[in-house]
N, C-alpha and C positions, 0 to 999 in steps of 0.2 A: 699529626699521626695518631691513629687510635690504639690504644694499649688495654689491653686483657688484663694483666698482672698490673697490682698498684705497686709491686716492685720496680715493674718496667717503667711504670708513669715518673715512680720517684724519680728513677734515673735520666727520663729524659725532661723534667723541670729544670729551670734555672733558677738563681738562688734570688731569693729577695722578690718574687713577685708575686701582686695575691692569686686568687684562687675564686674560680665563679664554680657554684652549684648548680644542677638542674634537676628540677621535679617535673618529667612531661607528663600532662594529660591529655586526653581526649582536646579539654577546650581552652585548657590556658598550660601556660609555663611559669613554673614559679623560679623565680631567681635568688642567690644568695652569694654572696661577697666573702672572702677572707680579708685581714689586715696582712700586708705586706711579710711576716713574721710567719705567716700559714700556724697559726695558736685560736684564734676566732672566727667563727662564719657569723655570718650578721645577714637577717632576712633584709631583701633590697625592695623587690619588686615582680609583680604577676606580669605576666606578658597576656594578654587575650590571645589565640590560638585562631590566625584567618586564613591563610597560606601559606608553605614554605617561606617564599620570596618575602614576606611581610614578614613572618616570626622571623626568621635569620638576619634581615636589617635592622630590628630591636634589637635583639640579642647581640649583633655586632657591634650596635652601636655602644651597647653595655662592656661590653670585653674592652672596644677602645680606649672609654673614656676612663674605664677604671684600671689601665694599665694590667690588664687578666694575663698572667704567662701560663694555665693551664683550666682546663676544662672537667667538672665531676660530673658525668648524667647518674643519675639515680636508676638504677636497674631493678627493673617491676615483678621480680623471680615469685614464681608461686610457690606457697609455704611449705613445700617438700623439696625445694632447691630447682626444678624445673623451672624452663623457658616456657614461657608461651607466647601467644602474639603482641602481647607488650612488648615484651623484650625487643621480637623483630621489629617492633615499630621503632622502637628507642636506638635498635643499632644504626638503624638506615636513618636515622633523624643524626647521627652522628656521623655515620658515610658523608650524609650530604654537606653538612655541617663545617666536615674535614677537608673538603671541595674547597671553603669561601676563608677558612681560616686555617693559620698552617700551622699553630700552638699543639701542645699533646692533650688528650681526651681519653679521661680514663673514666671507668666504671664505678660506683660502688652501690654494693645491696642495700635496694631500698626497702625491702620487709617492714613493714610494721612502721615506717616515719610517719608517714600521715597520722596514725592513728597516736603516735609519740606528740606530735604538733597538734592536734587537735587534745591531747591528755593537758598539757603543760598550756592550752590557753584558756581550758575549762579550771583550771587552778588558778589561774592570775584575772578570774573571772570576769572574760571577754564576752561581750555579748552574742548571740547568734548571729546577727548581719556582719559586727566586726569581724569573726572568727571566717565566716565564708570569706569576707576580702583579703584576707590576711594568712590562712590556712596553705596557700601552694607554696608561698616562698620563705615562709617557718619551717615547711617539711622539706623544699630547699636546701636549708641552713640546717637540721638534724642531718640528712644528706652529707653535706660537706662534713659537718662536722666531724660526723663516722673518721669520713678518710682524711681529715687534716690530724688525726688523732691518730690515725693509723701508721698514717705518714711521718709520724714525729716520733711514733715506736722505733718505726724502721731506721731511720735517722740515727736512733740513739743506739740501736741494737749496734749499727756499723760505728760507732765512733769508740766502739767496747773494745778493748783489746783484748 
């Protein structure tokens, strides 16, 4: 089921299980994993980007093996908070998605993680061919991270009396 609010997402996770990220592009999909705890994302892997039917059997085959109980797309909102045709690409890439897999699939803003993922490997001075191979699913893993962090607000806020 796909969820708007990462309220709503929280509520429908179950407890204990990781968490995959997604950075869509045009030509590849970057991947990113949580530990079981949802405290870490960790860049996994780029998906190259061939068709539906081919991107969604990698990608599933990632959610299976890594026991994924929920789903982050990375939402591509232009820098005034607006939708534009990313977006509609990224929600129908998550329609489709919610077809082949029945876990919850939430949203979180992606503004500015590429450019966070390409800052932070220009620091740990990666080289330019390494950074291209490595740059979708670090900005991935910025991705989740946002909402694993988000997620563990929300968490603590309700265990407040």
């Amino acid at each position: 089921m796909i969820h708007e609010d990462i309220a709503d997402f929280a509520a429908a996770l179950r407890p204990m299980q990781a968490l995959a990220g997604l950075d869509l592009g045009d030509k590849t999909i970057g991947v990113a994993v949580s530990d079981s705890m949802r405290s870490v994302a960790s860049p996994l892997q780029t998906i190259r980007r061939r068709k539906f039917t081919l991107d969604a059997e990698a990608l599933l085959s990632v959610l299976q093996q890594r026991v994924i109980g929920g789903l982050v797309l990375g939402l591509p909102r232009n820098m005034d908070g607006s939708e534009g045709p990313r977006c509609q690409s990224t929600r129908a890439f998550a329609r489709n998605v919610s077809r082949l897999w029945d876990g919850p699939i939430g949203f979180w803003d992606e503004r500015l993680s590429t450019v966070a993922a390409e800052r932070a490997l220009l620091e740990a001075d990666t080289s330019r061919r390494r950074r291209a191979e490595v740059i979708d699913h670090v900005a991935a893993a910025y991705i989740l991270q946002g909402a694993l962090d988000r997620l563990a607000h929300l968490s603590a806020s309700q265990d407040r009396p």
